[in-house]
C-alpha positions as a LaTeX table, in Angstrom:
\begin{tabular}{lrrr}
\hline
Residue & $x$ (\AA) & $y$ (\AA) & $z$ (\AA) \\
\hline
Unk1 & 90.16 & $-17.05$ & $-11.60$ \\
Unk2 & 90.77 & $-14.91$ & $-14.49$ \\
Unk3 & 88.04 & $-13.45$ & $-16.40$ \\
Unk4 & 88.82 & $-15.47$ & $-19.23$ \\
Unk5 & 88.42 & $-18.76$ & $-17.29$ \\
Unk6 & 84.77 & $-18.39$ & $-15.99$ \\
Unk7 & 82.25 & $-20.77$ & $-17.92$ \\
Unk8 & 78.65 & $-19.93$ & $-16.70$ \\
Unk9 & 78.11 & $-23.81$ & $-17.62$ \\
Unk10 & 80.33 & $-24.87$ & $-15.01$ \\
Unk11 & 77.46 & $-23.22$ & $-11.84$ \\
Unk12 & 74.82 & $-23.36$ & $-14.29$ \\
Unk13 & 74.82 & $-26.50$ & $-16.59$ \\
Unk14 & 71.98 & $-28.11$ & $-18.63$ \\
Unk15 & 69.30 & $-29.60$ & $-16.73$ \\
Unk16 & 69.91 & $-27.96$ & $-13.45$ \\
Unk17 & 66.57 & $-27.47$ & $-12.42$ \\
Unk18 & 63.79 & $-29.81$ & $-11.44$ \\
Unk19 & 61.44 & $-29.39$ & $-13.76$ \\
Unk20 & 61.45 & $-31.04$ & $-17.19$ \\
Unk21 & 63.21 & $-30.25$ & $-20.22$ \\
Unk22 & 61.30 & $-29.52$ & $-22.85$ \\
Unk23 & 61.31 & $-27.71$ & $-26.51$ \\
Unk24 & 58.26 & $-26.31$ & $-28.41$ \\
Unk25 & 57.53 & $-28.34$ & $-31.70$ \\
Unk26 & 57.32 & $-25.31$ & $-33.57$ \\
Unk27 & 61.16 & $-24.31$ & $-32.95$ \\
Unk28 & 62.16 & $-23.94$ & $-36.60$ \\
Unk29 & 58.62 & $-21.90$ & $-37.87$ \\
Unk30 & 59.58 & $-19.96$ & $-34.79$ \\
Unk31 & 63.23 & $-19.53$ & $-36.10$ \\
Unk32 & 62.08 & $-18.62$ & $-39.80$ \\
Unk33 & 59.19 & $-16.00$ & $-38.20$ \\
Unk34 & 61.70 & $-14.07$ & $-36.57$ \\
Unk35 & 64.41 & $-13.85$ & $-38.80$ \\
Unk36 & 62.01 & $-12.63$ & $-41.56$ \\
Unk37 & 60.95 & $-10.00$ & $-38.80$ \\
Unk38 & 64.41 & $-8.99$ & $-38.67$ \\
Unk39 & 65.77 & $-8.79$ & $-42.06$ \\
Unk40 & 62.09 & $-6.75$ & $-43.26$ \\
Unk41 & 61.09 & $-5.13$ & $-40.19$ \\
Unk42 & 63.67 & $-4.17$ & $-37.74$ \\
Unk43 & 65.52 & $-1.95$ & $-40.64$ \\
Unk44 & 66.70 & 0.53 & $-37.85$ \\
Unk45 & 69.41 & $-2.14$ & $-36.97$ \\
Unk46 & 72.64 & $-1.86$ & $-38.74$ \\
Unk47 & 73.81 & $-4.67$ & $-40.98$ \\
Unk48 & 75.85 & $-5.90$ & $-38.03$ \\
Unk49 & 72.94 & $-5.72$ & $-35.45$ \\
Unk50 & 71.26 & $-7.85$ & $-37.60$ \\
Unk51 & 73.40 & $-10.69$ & $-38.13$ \\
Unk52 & 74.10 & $-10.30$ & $-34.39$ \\
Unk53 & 70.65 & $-10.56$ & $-33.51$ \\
Unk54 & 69.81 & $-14.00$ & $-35.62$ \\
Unk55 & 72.86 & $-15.86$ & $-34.32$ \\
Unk56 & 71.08 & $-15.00$ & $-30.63$ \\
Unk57 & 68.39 & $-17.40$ & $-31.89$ \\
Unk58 & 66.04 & $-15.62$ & $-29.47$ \\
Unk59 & 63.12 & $-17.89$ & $-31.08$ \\
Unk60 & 64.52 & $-20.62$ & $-29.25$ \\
Unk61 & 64.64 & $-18.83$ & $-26.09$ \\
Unk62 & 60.83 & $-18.52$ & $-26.81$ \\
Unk63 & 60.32 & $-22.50$ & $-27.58$ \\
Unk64 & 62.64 & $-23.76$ & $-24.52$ \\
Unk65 & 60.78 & $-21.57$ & $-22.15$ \\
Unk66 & 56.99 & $-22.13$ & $-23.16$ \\
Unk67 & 57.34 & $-25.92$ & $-25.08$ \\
Unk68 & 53.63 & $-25.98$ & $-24.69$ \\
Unk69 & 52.21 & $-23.10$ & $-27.00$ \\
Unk70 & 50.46 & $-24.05$ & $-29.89$ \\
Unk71 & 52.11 & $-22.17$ & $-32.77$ \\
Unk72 & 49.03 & $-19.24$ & $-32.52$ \\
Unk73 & 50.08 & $-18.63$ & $-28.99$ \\
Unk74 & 53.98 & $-18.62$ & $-30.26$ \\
Unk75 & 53.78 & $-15.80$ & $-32.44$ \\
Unk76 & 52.98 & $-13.04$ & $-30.01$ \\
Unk77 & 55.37 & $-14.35$ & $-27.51$ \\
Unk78 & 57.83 & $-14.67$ & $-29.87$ \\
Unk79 & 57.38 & $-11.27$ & $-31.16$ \\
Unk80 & 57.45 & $-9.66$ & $-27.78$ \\
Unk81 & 60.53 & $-11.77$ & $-27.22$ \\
Unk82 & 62.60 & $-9.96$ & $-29.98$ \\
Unk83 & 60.75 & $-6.73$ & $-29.50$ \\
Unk84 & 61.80 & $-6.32$ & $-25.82$ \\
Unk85 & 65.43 & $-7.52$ & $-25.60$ \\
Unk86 & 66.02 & $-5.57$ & $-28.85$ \\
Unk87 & 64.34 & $-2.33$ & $-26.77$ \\
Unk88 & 66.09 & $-3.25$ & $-23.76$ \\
Unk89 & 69.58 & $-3.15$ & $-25.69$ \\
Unk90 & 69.10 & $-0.26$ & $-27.96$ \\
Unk91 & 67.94 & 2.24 & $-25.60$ \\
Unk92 & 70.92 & 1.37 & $-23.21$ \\
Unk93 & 72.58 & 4.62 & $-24.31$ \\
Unk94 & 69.79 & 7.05 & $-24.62$ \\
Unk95 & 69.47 & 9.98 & $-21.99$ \\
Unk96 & 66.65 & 9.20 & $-19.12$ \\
Unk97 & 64.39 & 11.49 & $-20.50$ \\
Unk98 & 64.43 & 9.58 & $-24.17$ \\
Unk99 & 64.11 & 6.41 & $-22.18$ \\
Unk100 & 61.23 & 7.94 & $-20.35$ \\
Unk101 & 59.68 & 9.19 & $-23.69$ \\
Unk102 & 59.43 & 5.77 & $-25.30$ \\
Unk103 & 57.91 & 4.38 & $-22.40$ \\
Unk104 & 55.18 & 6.88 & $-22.63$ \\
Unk105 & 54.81 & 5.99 & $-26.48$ \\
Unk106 & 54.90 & 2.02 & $-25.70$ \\
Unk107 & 51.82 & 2.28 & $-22.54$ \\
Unk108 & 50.12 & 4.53 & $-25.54$ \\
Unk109 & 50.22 & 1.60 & $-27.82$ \\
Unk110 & 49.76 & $-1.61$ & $-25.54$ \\
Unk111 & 46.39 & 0.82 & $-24.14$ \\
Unk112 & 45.13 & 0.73 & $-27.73$ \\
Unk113 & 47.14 & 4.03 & $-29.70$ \\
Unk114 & 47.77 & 2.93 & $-33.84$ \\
Unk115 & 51.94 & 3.16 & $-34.38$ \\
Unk116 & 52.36 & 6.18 & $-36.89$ \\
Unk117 & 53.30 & 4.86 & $-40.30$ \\
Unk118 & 56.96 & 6.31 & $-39.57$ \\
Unk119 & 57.39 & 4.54 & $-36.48$ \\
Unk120 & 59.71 & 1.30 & $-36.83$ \\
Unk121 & 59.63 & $-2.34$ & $-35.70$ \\
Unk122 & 59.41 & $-2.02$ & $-31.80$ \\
Unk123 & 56.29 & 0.10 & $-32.33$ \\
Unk124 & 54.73 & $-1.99$ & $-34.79$ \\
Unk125 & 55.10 & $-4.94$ & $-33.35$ \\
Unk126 & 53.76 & $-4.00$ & $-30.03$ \\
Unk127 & 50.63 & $-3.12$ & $-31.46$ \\
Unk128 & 50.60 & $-6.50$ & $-33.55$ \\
Unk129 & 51.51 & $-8.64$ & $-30.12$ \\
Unk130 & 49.12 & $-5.92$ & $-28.57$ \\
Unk131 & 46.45 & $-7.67$ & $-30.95$ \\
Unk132 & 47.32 & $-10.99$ & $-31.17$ \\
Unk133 & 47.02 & $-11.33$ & $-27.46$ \\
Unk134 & 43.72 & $-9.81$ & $-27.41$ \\
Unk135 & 42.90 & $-12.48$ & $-29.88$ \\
Unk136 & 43.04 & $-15.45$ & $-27.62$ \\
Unk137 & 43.64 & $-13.92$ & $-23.80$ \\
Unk138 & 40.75 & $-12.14$ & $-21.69$ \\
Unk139 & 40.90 & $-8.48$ & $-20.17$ \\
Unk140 & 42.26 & $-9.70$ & $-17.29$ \\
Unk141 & 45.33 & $-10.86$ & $-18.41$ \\
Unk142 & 45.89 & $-8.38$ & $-20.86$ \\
Unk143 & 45.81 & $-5.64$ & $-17.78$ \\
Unk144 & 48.09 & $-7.70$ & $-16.31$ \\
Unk145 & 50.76 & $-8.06$ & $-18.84$ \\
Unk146 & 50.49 & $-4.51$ & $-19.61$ \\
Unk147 & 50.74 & $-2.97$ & $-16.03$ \\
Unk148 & 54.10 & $-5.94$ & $-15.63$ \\
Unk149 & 55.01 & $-3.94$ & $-18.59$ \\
Unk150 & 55.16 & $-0.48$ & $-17.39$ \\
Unk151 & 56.45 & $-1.66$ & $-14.06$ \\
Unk152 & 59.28 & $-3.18$ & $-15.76$ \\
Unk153 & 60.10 & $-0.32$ & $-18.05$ \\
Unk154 & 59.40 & 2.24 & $-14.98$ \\
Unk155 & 61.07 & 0.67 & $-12.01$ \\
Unk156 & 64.03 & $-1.12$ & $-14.32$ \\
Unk157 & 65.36 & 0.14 & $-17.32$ \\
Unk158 & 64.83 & 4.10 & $-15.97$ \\
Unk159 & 65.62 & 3.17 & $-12.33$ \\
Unk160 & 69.04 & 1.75 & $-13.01$ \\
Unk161 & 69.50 & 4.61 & $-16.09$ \\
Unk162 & 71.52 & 6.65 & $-13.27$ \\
Unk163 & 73.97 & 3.90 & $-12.26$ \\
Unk164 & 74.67 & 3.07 & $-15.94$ \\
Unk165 & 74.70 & 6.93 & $-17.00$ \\
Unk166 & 77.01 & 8.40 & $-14.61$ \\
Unk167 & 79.20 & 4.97 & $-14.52$ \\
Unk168 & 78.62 & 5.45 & $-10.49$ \\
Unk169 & 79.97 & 2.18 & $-8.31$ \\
Unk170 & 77.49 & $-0.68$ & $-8.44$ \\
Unk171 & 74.86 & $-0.10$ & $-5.41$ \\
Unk172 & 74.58 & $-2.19$ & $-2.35$ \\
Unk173 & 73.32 & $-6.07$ & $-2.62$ \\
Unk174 & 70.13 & $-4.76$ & $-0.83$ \\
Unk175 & 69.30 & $-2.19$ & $-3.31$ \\
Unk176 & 70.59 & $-3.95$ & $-6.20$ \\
Unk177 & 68.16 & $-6.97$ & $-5.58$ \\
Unk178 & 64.82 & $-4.11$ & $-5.59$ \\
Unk179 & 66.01 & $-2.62$ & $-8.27$ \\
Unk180 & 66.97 & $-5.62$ & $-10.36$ \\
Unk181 & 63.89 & $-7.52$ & $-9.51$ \\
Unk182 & 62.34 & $-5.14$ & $-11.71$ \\
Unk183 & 65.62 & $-4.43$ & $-14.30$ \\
Unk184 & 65.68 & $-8.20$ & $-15.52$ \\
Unk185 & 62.39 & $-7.21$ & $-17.53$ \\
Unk186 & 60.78 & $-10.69$ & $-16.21$ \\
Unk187 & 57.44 & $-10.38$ & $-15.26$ \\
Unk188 & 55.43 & $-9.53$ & $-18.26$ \\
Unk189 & 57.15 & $-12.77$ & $-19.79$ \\
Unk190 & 56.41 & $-14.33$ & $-16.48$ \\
Unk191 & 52.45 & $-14.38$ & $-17.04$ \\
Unk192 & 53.18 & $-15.67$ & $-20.52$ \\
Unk193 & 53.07 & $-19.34$ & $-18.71$ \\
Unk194 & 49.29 & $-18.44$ & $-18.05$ \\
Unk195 & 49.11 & $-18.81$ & $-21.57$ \\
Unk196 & 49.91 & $-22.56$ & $-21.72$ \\
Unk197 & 47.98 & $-23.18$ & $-18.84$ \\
Unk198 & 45.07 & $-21.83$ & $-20.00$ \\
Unk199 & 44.32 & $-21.20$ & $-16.64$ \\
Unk200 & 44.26 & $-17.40$ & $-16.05$ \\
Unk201 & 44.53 & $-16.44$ & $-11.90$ \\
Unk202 & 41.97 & $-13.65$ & $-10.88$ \\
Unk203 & 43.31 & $-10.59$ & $-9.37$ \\
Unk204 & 42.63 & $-11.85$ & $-5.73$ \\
Unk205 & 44.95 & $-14.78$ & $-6.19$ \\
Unk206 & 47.49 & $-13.18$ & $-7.60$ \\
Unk207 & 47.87 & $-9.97$ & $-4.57$ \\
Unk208 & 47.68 & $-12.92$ & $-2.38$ \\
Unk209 & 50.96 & $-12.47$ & $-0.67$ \\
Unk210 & 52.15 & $-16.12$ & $-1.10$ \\
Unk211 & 51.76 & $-15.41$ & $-4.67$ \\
Unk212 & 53.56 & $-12.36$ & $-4.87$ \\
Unk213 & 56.33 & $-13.78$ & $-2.47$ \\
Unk214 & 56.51 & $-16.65$ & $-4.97$ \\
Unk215 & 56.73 & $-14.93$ & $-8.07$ \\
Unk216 & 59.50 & $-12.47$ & $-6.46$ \\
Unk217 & 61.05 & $-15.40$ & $-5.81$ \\
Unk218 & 60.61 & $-16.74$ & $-9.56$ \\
Unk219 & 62.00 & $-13.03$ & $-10.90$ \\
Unk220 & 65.03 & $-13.10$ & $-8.50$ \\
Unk221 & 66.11 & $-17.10$ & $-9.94$ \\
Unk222 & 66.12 & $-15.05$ & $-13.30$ \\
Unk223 & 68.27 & $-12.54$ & $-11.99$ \\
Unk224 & 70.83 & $-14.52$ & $-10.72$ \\
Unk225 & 70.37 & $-16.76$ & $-13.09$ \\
Unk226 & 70.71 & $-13.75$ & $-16.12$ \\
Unk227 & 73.57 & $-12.43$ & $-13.97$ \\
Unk228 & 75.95 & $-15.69$ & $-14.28$ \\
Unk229 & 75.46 & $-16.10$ & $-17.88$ \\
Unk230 & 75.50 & $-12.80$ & $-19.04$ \\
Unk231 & 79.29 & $-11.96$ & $-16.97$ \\
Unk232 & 81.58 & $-13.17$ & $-19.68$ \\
Unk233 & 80.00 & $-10.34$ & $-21.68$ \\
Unk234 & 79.16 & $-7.51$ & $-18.95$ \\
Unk235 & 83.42 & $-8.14$ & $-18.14$ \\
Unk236 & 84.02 & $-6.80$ & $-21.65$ \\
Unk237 & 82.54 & $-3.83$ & $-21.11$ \\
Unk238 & 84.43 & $-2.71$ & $-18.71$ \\
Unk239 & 81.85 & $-0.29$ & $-17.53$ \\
Unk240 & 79.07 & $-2.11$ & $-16.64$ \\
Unk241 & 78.11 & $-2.44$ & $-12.82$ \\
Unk242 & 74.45 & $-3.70$ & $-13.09$ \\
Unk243 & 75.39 & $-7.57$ & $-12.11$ \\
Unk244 & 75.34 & $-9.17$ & $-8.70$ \\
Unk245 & 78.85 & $-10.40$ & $-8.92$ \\
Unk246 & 80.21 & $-6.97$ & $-9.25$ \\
Unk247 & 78.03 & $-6.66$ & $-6.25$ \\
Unk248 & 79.20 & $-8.60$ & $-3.74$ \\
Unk249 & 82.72 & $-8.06$ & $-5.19$ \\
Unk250 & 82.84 & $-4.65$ & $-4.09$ \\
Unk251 & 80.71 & $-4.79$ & $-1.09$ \\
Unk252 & 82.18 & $-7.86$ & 0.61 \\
Unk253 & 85.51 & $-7.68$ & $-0.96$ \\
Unk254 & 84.89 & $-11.20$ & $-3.37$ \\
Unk255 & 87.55 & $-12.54$ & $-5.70$ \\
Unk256 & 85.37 & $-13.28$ & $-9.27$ \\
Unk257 & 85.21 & $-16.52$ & $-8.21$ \\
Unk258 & 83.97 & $-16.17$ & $-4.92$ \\
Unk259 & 81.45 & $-13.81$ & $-6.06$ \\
Unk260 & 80.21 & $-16.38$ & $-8.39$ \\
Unk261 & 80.05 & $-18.73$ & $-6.11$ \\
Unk262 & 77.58 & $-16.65$ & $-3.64$ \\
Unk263 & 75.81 & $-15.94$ & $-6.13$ \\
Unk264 & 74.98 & $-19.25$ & $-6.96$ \\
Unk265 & 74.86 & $-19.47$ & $-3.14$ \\
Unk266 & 71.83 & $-16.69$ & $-3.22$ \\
Unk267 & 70.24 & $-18.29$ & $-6.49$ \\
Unk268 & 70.03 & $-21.69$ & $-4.75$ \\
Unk269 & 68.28 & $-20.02$ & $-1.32$ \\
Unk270 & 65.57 & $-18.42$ & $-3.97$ \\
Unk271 & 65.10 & $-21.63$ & $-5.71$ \\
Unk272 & 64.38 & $-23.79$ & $-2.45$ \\
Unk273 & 62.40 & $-21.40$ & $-0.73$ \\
Unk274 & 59.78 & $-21.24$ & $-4.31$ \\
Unk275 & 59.82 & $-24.87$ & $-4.05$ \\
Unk276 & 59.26 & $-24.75$ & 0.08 \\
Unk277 & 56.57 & $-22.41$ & $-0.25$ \\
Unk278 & 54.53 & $-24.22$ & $-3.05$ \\
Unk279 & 55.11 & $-27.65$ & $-1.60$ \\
Unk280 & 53.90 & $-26.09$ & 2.11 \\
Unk281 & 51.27 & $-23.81$ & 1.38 \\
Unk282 & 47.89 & $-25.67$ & $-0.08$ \\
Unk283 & 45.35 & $-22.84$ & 0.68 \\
Unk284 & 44.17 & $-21.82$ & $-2.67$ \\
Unk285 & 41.42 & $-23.80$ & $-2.61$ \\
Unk286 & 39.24 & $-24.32$ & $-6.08$ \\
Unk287 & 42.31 & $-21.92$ & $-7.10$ \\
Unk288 & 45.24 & $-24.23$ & $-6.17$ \\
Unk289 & 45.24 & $-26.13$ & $-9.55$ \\
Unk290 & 45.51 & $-22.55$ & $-10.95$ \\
Unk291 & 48.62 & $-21.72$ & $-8.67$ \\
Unk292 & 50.29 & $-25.64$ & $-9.41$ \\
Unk293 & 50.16 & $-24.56$ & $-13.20$ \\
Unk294 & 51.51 & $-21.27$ & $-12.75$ \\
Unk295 & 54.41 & $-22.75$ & $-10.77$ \\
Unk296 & 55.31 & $-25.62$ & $-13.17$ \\
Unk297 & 54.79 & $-23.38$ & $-16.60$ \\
Unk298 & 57.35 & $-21.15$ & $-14.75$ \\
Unk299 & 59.80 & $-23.73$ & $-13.89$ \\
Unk300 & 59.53 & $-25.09$ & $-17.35$ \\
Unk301 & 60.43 & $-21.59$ & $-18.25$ \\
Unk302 & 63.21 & $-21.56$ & $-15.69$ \\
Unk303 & 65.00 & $-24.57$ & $-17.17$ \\
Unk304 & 63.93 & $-23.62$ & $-20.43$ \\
Unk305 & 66.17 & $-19.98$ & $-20.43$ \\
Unk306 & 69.18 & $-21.88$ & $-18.77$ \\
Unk307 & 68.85 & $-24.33$ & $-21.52$ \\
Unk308 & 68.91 & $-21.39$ & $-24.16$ \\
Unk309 & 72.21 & $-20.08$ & $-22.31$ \\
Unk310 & 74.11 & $-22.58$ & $-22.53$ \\
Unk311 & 73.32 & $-23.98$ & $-25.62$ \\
Unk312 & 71.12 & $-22.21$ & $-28.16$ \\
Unk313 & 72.70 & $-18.31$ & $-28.01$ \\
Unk314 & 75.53 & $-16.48$ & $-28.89$ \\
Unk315 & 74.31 & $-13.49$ & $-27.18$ \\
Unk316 & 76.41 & $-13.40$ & $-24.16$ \\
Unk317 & 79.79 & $-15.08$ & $-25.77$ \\
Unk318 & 82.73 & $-13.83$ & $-23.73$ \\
Unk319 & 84.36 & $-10.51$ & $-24.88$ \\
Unk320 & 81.18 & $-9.48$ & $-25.77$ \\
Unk321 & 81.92 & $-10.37$ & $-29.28$ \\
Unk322 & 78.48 & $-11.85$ & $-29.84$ \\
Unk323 & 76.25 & $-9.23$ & $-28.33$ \\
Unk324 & 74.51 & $-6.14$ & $-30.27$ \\
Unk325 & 76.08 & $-3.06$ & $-28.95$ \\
Unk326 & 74.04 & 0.41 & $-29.19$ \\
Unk327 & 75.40 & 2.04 & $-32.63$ \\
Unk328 & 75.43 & 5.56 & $-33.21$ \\
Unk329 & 73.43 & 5.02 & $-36.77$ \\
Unk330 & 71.14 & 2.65 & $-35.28$ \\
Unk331 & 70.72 & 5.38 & $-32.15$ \\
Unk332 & 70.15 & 8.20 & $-34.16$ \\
Unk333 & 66.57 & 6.23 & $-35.58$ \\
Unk334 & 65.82 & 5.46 & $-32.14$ \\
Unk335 & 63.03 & 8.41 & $-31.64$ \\
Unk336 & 61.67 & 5.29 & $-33.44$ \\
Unk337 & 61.54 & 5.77 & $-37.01$ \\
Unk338 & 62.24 & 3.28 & $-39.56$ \\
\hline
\end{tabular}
């Protein structure tokens, strides 16, 4: 198989999962809220960023993945959908110790720290999702969504900086699976389905380790998930080795299309054992309705991003063509200034 020939659609397609397939009702508000966040607020981008960044439609990732929001609970979500992947992509070329520095200046804000008037889009809108989350969601969950946030940022972006950096081979399938875990930038958006629920699980539930097996399992269908429909792009680069099915290529000596196939392999293990555990295990108690919710407003959000892949986003069209590289000009504002 040539790199040319792989469709993601073709181990991935539309409904794969078994959870419904739904769409948030707000879809086009959504689509008009972030656009106009674009074209006035993320003025940082370059012209081309821009218009690369609409066609991703990354509203509609937000509406496939949580269909249940009521448009309130959309606009945070949806702002911390655009804010994230557009930090995730921008910083990709910055040194570790930049990367480090605007992870300092993003805990600063989510704990409460005004953006300085000179600051640009991904600080101000933290502090605005910052606020609008506090608006409707208790302490609790606000804790919780900011530690998933530093342990994202920490343990992902900076962890795999060095393998990026120093274009080093792509790391063993047992360390790339911890590190990734963390690199796919999941779990904050993972505790955004507590949201829809409106059923918020207290500390003790959640460090119960059937819980946190379960929701490493939810991350890891993500990953693999991320990792087959972002490979027509990742190929184009040339460079990149931060995707399982350079992985097993190199470590078990794979032909692409092997390596696809495992990892679709690998995705389907992770997917029956979340559904094995939550079928098997009915110990929560008053708390199980809680932990049903959970499970379901993920899956929705499982079927919901695949959905968004294959038919919403141009983001990962093969060559690359369709993603928003780093610039230089949009770089040199990343201290963040507008």
């Amino acid at each position: 198989m040539t790199p040319e020939a792989i469709n993601p659609r073709d181990f991935l397609p539309l409904n794969y999962y078994p959870w419904p397939n739904l769409v948030n009702p707000h879809l086009e508000q959504m689509g008009r809220d972030m656009e106009s966040w674009i074209d006035n607020d993320y003025t940082f981008l370059t012209p081309e960023q821009i218009t690369k960044y609409k066609k991703m439609r990354l509203h509609a990732c937000t509406a496939c993945m949580w269909p249940d929001l009521t448009y309130e609970q959309t606009i945070p979500c949806n702002r911390f959908m655009l804010q994230y992947v557009v930090l995730d992509d921008q910083l990709e070329d910055l040194s570790l110790e930049e990367k480090q520095q605007q992870r300092a200046r993003c805990m600063e804000i989510l704990n409460g720290a005004p953006p300085l008037p000179e600051e640009n889009a991904i600080y101000q809108h933290l502090a605005l999702l910052r606020d609008e989350f506090r608006a409707f969601m208790p302490e609790i969950w606000m804790k919780r969504f900011i530690r998933y946030f530093y342990l994202t940022f920490r343990y992902g972006i900076e962890i795999e900086h060095s393998y990026k950096a120093a274009n080093q081979p792509p790391p063993s399938f047992a360390v790339y699976k911890a590190i990734r875990e963390y690199a796919v930038l999941m779990y904050p958006y993972l505790v955004l389905g507590e949201i829809e629920s409106g059923l918020v699980l207290p500390d003790h539930i959640v460090d119960h380790c059937v819980i946190q097996r379960m929701m490493t399992l939810m991350v890891r269908i993500i990953v693999w998930q991320n990792d087959i429909h972002s490979l027509p792009k990742e190929l184009a680069k040339g460079t990149e080795v931060f995707n399982v099915v350079f992985v097993l290529q190199r470590q078990y000596g794979l032909s692409l299309e092997d390596a696809c196939k495992e990892t679709l392999r690998i995705h389907n293990e992770d997917l029956e054992e979340l559904l094995t555990i939550h079928r098997e295990y009915r110990e929560f108690g008053e708390y199980q309705e809680h932990v049903d919710k959970f499970v379901y407003y993920f899956g929705l959000g499982v079927q919901g991003v695949n959905t968004f892949y294959v038919q919403e986003t141009e983001r990962y069209l093969p060559g690359g063509k369709g993603f928003a590289w780093p610039e230089k000009t949009a770089l040199n504002n990343n201290r963040m200034t507008t």
